[in-house]
C-alpha positions, 0 to 999 in steps of 0.5 A, a space after each residue: 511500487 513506489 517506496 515513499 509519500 507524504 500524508 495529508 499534502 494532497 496531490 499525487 503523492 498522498 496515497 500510497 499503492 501499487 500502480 499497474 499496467 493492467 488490471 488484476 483479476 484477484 488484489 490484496 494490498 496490505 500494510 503494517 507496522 515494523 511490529 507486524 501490527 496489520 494497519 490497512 488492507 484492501 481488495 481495491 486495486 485503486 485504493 491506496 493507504 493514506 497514512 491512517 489506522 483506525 482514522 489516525 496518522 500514523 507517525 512519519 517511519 518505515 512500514 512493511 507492505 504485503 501485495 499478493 494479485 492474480 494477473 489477467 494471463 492468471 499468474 499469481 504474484 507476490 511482493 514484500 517491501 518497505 515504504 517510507 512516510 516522509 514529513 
């Protein structure tokens, strides 16, 4: 899981989401703010945050994520962490 990206540069760089090696039977993807506001979530596997909520940038900083999927063999991960928007 990447753990920095940059907002509205285009490129490969622009969204931030999980990349696999396989595609999960169940996806929930979710970011929030360092006070626990939720700010984005997805069911998609292929859909990444691009910086937004509500349809505004947020501002460059430190978010938490939430990532919870089932594998194709049915094992049930689950991660925390940070990402950081750079300027």
């Amino acid at each position: 899981i990447p753990n920095a990206f940059t907002l509205e540069r285009g490129g490969e760089n622009a969204f931030f989401r999980p990349e696999f090696s396989f595609i999960p039977v169940t996806y929930e993807f979710r970011v929030y703010s360092r006070g626990g506001v939720l700010l984005f979530q997805t069911s998609d596997y292929a859909t990444g945050w691009d910086g937004r909520s509500n349809g505004t940038l947020v501002p460059v900083g430190v978010y938490l994520y939430s990532l919870r999927l089932t594998t194709p063999t049915g094992r049930t991960e689950a991660r925390r962490g940070t990402v950081t928007i750079l300027p």
